[in-house]
C-alpha positions in Angstrom: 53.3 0.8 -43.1 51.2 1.1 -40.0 48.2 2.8 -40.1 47.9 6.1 -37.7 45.9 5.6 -35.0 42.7 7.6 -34.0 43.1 9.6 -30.4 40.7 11.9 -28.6 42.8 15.3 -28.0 43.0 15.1 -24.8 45.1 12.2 -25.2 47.3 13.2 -28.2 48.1 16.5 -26.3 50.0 13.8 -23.6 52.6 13.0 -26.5 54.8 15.4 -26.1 58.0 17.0 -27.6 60.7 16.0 -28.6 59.4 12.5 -28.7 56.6 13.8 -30.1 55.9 16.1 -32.9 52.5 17.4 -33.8 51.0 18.9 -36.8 47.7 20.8 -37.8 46.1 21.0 -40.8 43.2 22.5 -41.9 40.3 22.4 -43.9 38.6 25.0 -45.5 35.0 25.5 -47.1 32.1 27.7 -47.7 28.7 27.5 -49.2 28.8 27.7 -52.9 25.6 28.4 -54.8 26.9 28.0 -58.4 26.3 25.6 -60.8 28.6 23.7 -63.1 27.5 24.4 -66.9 24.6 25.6 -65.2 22.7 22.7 -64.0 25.6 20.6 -61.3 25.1 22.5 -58.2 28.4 22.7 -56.3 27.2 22.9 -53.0 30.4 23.8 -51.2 33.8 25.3 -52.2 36.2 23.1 -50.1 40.1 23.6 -50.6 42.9 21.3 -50.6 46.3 22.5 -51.3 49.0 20.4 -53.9 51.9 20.2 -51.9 55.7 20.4 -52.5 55.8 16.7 -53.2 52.9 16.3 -55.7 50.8 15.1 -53.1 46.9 16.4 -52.0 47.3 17.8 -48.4 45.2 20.6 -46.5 47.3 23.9 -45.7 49.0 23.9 -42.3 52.1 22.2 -40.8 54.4 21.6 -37.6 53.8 23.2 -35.1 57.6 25.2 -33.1 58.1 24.7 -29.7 57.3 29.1 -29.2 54.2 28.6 -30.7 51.9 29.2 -27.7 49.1 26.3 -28.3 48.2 24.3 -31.6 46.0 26.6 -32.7 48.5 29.2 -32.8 51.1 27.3 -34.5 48.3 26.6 -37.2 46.9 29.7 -37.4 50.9 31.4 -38.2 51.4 27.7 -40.7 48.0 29.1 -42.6 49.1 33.0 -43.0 53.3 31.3 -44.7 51.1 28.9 -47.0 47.8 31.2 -47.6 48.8 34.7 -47.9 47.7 38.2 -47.0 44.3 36.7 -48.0 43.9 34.7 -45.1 44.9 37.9 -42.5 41.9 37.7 -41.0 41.6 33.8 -40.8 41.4 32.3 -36.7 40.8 29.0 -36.6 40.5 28.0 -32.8 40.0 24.8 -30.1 36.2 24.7 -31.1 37.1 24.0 -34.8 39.2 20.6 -34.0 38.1 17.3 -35.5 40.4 14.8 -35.5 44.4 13.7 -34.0 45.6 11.2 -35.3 49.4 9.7 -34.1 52.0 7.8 -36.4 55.1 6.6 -35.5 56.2 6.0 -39.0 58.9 6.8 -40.5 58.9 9.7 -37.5 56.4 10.4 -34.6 54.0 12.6 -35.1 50.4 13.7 -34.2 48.7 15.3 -37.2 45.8 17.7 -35.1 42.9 18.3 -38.0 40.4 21.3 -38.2 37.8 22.4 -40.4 36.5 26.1 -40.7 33.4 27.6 -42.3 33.9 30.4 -44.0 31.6 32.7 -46.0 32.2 32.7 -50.2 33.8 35.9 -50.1 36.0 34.9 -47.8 37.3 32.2 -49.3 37.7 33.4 -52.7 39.7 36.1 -50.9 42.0 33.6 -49.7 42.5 31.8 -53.1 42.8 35.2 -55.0 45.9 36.5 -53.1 47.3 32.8 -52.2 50.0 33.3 -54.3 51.8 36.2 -52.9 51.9 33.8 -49.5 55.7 33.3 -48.7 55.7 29.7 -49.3 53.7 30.0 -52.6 55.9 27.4 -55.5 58.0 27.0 -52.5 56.1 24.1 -50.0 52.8 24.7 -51.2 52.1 24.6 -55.1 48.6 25.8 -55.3 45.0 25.6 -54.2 42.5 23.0 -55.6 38.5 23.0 -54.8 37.3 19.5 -54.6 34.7 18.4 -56.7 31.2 17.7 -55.1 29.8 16.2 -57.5 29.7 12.9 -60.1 29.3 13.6 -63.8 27.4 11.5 -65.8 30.2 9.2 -66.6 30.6 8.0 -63.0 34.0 8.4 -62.8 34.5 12.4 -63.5 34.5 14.6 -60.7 34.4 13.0 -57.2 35.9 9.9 -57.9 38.6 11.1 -60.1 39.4 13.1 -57.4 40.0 10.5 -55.0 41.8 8.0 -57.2 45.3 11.3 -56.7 47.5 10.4 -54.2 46.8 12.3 -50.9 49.7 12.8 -47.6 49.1 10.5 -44.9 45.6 10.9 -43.3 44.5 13.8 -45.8 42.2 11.8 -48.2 40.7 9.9 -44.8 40.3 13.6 -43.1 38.5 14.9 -46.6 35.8 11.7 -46.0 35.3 12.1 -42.6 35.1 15.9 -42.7 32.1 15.9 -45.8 30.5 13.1 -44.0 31.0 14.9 -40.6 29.6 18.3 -42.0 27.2 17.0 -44.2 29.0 18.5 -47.5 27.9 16.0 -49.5 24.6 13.2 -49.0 25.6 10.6 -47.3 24.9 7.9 -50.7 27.0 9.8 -52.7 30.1 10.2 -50.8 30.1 6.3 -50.6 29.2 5.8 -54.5 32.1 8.0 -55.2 34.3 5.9 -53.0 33.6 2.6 -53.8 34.3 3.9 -58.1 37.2 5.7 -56.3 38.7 2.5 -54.8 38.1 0.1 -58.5 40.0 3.1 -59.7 42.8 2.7 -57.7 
């Protein structure tokens, strides 16, 4: 299957329905202080969702032709899949990182976005997640990746990218904790490379 190609926005937003369908997807972190049996700092909470299908994906989802931009049709896919927890949740133009388009086994333009949030925030959105309409329905549950590599090499990280991940998602989890510095540089492509020998 062909690999989705990178696009600028400008030129993803030129595909256009009905040829066309486009997606957005979100990820969403915060700083995290805490330590794993008190000595692994976690640096970040970062969710991913388990989707219908058993697959890693990042909440979010089509956008409908009365949806009045992307963002709007993302920000409405986040409050079915999050939940009264993510009420006050706007992500917007300025939080945009990636389009990709596909043309396989349909056409689509998968729009990606990450958001900071603050702790509170984000455990607000994982506490009430499951009373979201589409909790057990399309989306199965919240996950926090791991930041980190136990002592084994394998656990944590690694392990974590060795699951099966929709489409892009696992290549939009990289390139967002490289983007946003989440993780140093070294051990994002240590966990990788164990990642791939896994696989």
């Amino acid at each position: 299957m062909a690999q989705p190609r990178t696009l600028p926005r400008e030129e993803a937003l030129r595909l256009k329905p009905p040829q066309w369908r486009h997606a957005c997807h979100a990820l969403l972190y915060a700083p995290c202080p805490d330590r794993l049996f008190g000595r692994i700092p976690l640096r970040f909470a970062v969710l991913m969702q388990m989707r219908f299908d058993g697959r890693l994906g990042f909440p979010g989802g089509f956008v409908d032709p009365e949806d009045a931009s992307l963002e709007d049709g993302l920000n409405r896919e986040l409050r079915e899949e999050l939940g009264p927890g993510a009420a006050f949740l706007r992500v917007s133009e300025s939080d945009h990182m990636s389009s990709h388009a596909s043309e396989k086994p349909q056409r689509v333009v998968a729009h990606f976005y990450a958001k900071r949030l603050s702790l509170e925030e984000l455990r607000t959105i994982e506490d009430r997640a499951t009373h979201a309409e589409d909790h057990g329905l399309e989306a199965m549950g919240l996950v926090r990746v791991p930041l980190y590599t136990l002592r084994d090499g394998v656990g944590g990280l690694p392990a974590f990218l060795s699951n099966t991940f929709i489409s892009c998602a696992r290549d939009q989890l990289l390139h967002a904790l490289e983007t946003l510095e989440l993780l140093p540089r070294e051990q994002l492509q240590k966990a990788v490379t164990v990642a791939q020998k896994k696989l």
